[in-house]
C-alpha positions as CSV (number, residue, x, y, z in Angstrom):
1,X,99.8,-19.6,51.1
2,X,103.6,-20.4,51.4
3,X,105.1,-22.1,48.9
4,X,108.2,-24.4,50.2
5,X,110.6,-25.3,47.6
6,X,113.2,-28.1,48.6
7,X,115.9,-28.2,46.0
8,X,118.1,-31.3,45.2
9,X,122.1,-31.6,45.0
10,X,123.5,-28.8,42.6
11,X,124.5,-25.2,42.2
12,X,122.3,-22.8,44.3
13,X,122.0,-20.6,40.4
14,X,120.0,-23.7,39.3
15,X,117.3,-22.8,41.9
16,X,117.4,-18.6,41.6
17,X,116.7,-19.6,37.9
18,X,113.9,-22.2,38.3
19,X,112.3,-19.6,40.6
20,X,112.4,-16.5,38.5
21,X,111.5,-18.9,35.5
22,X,108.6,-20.4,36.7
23,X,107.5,-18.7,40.1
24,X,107.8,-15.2,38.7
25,X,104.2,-14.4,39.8
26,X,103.0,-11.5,37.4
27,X,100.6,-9.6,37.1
28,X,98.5,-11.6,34.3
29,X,98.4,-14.2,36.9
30,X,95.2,-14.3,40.0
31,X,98.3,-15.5,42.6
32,X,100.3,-12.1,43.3
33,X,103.6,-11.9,45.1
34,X,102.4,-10.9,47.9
35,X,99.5,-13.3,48.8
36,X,102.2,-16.4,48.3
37,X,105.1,-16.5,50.6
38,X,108.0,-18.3,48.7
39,X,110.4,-20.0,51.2
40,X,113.6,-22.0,49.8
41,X,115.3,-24.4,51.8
42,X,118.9,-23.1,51.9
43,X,121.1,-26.1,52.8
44,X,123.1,-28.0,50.1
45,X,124.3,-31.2,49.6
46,X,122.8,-34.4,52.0
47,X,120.9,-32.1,54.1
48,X,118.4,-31.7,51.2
49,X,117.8,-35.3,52.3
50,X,116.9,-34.6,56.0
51,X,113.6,-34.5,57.0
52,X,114.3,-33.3,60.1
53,X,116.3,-30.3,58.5
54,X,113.4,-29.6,56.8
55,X,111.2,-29.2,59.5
56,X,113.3,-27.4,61.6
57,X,113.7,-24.6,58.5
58,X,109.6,-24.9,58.1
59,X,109.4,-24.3,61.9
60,X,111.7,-21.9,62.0
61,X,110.0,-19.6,59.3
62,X,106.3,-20.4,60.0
63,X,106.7,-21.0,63.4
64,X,103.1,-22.4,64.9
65,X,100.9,-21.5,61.8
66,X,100.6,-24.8,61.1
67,X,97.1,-23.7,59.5
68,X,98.5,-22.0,57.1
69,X,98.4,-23.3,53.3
70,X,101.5,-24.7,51.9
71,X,102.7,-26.2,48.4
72,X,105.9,-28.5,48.7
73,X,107.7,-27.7,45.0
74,X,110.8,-30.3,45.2
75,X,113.8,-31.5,42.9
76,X,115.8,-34.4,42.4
77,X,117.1,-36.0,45.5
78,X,115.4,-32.9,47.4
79,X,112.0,-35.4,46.8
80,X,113.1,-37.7,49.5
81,X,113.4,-35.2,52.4
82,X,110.8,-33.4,51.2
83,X,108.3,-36.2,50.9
84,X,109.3,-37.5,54.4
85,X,109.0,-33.5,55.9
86,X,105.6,-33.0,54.0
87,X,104.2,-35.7,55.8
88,X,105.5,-35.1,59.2
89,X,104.3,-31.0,58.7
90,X,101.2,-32.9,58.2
91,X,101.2,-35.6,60.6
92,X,101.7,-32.1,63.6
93,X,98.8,-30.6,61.9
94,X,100.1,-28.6,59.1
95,X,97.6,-27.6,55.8
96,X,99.7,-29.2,53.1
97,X,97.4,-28.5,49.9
98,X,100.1,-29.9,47.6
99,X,103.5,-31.5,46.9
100,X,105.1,-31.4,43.6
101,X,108.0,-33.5,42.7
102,X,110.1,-32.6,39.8
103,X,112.2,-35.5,38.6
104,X,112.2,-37.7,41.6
105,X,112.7,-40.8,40.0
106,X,112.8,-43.8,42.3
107,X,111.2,-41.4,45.4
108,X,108.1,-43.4,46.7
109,X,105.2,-40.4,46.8
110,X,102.8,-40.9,49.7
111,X,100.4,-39.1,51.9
112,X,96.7,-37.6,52.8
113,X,97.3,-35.0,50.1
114,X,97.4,-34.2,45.9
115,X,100.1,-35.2,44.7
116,X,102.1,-34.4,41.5
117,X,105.0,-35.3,39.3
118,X,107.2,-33.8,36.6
119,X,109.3,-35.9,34.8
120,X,112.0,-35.0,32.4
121,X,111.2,-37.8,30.0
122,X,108.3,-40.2,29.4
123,X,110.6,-43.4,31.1
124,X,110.9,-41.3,33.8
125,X,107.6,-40.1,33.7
126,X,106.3,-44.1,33.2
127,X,108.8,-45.4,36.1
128,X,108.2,-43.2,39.0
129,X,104.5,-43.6,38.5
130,X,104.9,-47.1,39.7
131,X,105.8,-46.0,43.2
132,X,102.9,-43.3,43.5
133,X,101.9,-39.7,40.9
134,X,98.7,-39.0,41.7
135,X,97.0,-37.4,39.7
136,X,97.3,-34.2,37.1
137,X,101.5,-35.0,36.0
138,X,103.8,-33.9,33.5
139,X,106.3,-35.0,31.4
140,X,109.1,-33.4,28.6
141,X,108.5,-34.1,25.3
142,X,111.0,-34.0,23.5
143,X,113.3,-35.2,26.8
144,X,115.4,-32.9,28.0
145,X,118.4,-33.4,30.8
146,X,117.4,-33.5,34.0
147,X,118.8,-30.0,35.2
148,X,116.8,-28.5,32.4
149,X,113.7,-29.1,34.3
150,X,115.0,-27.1,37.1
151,X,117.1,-24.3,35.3
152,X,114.7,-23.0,33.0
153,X,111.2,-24.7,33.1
154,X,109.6,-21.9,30.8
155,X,111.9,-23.8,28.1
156,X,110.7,-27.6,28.4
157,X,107.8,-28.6,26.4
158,X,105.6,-31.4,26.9
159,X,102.4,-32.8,28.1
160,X,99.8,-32.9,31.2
161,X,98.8,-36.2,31.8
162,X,96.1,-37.6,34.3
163,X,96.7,-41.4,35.0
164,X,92.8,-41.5,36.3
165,X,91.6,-41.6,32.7
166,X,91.3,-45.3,31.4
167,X,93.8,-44.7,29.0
168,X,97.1,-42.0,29.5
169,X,95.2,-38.8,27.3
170,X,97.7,-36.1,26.1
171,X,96.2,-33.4,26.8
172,X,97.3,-29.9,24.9
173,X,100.8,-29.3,25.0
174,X,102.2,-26.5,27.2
175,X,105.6,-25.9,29.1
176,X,106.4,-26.6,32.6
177,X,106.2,-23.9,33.8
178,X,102.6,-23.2,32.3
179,X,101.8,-26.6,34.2
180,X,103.1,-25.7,37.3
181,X,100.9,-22.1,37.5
182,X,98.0,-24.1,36.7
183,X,98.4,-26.3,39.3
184,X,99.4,-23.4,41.9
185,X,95.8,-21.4,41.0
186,X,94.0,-24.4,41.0
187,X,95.0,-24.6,45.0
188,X,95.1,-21.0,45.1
189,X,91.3,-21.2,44.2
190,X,90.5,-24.0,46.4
């Protein structure tokens, strides 16, 4: 399983931290470092926007194993080209099994696949769901800023919410972090 994580406009530290806060696989966890393959688009500024960036660096490092599992993890203004790549990789035949989008507010969310949202704040949160969440989201609560959710997701409290329940149910509070392994050995196990 390759996990693709498509950051948005900001220091390059912000993403080292979100991975070793959150995707620091151990050992207490079923998904181990070496059965997930952890890929991190490296361009900065607008050509986190690019679809066609995107693909090229999915291409590029996965070459034709377009059967091959993968999780889209994406952030901020990394949502759009994200969003627009995860569809293409799936429109040539690529296994996407997920996309995530942390704090993509205003990014329509589309496709033939789960899809997730993380929201710094319950506006947010309540917003974005109007142009597509899917099921299984979070959101901060208390808010925090909006880099907090990418610098140190261990940190940010808040609650799991499934908008297919008649009414939004909070379920057990948990960090985002906790939220986002949950979700990754739910598609591990699947």
């Amino acid at each position: 399983m390759s996990i693709i994580i498509c950051p948005g406009i900001h220091e390059p530290e912000l993403t080292e931290s979100f991975i070793s806060g959150c995707l620091n696989l151990n050992s207490d966890s079923s998904t181990t470092k070496e059965a997930v393959n952890i890929l991190v688009y490296p361009e900065q500024g607008v050509l986190n926007l690019s679809p066609f960036h995107i693909l090229y660096f999915l291409h590029n490092c996965l070459g034709n194993e377009l059967e091959s599992p993968a999780i889209f993890i994406s952030f901020s203004a990394g949502v759009v080209g994200a969003m627009l790549a995860a569809n293409s990789w799936r429109f040539l035949g690529g296994n996407v099994k997920a996309f995530i989008a942390i704090d993509g507010w205003g990014v329509p969310l589309w496709g033939d696949f789960p899809i997730h949202r993380m929201s710094h704040d319950y506006f947010t949160h309540w917003s974005s769901s109007l142009l597509g969440s899917g099921k299984n989201n979070f959101y901060a609560e208390p808010a925090v800023d909006h880099l907090s959710m990418w610098r140190s997701p261990q940190t940010v409290r808040g609650c799991w919410v499934d908008p297919s329940e008649e009414f939004y149910s909070k379920s057990d509070r948990l960090s985002a972090s906790e939220f986002l392994h949950l979700l990754l050995k739910r598609y591990e196990e699947k």
